[in-house]
N, C-alpha and C positions, 0 to 999 in steps of 0.2 A: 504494500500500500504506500503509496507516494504522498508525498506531503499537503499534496493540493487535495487526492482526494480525503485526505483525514483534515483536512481544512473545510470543507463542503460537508464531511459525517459530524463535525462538531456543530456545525450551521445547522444544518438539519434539526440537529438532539438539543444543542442551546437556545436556539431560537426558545421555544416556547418554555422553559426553564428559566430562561432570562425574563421572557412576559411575566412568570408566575411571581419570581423574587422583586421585580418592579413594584407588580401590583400588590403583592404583599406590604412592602414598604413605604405606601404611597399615601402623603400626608397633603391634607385640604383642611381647608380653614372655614370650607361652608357648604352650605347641601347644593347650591348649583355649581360650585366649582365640583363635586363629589359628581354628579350628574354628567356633567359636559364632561369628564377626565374619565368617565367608566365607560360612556358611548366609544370615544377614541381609542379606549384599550380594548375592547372588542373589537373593532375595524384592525388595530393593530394584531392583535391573538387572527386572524381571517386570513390577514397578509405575512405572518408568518407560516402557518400551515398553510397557504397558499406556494409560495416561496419552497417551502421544503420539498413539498410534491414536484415544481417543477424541478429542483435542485436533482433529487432524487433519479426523477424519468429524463432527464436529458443528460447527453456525455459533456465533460465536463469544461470543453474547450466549444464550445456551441455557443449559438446567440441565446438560445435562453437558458444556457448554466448560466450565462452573463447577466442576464435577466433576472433568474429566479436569485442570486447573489444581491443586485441593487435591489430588488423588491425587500429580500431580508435586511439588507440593510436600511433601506427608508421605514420600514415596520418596526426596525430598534428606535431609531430617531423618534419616530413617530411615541411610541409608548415611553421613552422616555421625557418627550414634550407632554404626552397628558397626565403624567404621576406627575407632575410639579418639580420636577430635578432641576430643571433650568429656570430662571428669574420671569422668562418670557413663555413660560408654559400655559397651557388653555386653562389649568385650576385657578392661575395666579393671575390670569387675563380676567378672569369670570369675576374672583374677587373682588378687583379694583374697581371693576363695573359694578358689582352690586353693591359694593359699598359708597360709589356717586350716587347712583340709583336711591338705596338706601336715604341718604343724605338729602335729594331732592323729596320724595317721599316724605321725610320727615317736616320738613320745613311746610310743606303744603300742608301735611296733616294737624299742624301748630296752628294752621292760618285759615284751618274751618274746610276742608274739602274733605265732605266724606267718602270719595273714591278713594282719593290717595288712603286714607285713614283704612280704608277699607283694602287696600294694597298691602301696606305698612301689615296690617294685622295679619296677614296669610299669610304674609313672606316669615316674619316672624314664629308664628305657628309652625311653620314647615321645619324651623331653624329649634324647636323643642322652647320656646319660649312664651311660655303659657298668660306668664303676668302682664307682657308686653302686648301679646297679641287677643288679651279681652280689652284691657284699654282700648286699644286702635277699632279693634273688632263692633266696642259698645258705642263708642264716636258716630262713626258709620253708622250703626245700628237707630243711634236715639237722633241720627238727622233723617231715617224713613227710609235709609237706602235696602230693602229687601233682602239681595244677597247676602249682605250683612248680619242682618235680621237671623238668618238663616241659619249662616257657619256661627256665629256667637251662639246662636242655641244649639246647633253640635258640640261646640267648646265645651257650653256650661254642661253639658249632657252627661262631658266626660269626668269634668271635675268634680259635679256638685248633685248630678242625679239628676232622672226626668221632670221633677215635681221644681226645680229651678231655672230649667230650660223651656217649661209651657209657654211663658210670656211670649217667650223670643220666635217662638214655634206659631204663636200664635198672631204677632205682629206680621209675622212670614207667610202665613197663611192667607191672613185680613188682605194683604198688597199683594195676593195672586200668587203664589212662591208655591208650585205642582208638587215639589217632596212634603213642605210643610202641610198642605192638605193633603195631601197621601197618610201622612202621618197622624193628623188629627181625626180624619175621619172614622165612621163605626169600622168598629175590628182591629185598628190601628193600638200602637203601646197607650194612650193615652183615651180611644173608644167617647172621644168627643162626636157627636151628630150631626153634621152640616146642616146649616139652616140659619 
């Protein structure tokens, strides 16, 4: 065995052993950096076994050992761009966006817009932050905005029980909200009567 093709058997077997210790190791700082950096490591894990097979089934001096070698190698780069290793990687892009993001959100929601508020609250929610995102949540909620209405009575559903969440259910319902009368209606967890 000559040194190229035990250069091409280590590509082959490392490739996806290299994807696994990435992603193993791979640190984000927020749920849509987490999000955007796991899609690109599946595309990346696609293009490494993609790369193998062809590395595999072609001789090794061909256009596409040549091929399935740059495919491996753009599939490293690549998954090393979406585990955050480098400064400019897609987790650490996501970040500084959500966190402007974040920051405009925030400002609007201070200044009486219950979309934004209503924003604020989910993104927060999503991010395991319960206190922040019934604030934002109730904002929204106690300026009539529905949707609102809606996910704060799911919140409070989970915090604090059904019997705290009716209001919110029922605000949701009053302003046309199809789960919150799905919900309220006979048979439903609460077997309130439409009418």
């Amino acid at each position: 065995m000559d040194a190229v093709m035990l250069l091409t058997l280590v590509m082959i077997l490392g490739g996806p052993v290299f994807w696994w210790v990435l992603r193993r190791t791979a640190t984000y700082r927020s749920a849509p950096g987490a999000n955007a950096g796991s899609l690109v490591m599946l595309v990346s894990l696609v293009l490494f076994i993609v790369a193998g097979l062809i590395m595999f089934f072609s001789a090794l001096d061909s256009t596409a050992g040549t091929v399935g070698r740059a495919l491996w190698l753009f599939a490293g780069l690549l998954a090393i761009w979406a585990t955050g290793k480098w400064s400019f990687a897609l987790p650490a892009i996501v970040d500084r966006w959500s966190a402007r993001h974040e920051a405009m959100l925030l400002a609007q929601a201070e200044a009486g817009n219950p979309q934004a508020a209503y924003a604020l609250g989910l993104g927060l929610k999503m991010r395991g932050d319960q206190a922040g995102s019934r604030r934002w949540l109730q904002q929204a909620a106690e300026a009539g905005l529905t949707s609102a209405q809606w996910d704060l009575g799911r919140l409070v559903e989970e915090t604090d029980g059904l019997a705290a969440a009716k209001p919110w259910f029922m605000a949701a319902a009053a302003n046309g909200h199809p789960g919150a009368q799905r919900l309220l209606a006979a048979g439903g967890p609460y077997d309130v009567p439409n009418g």
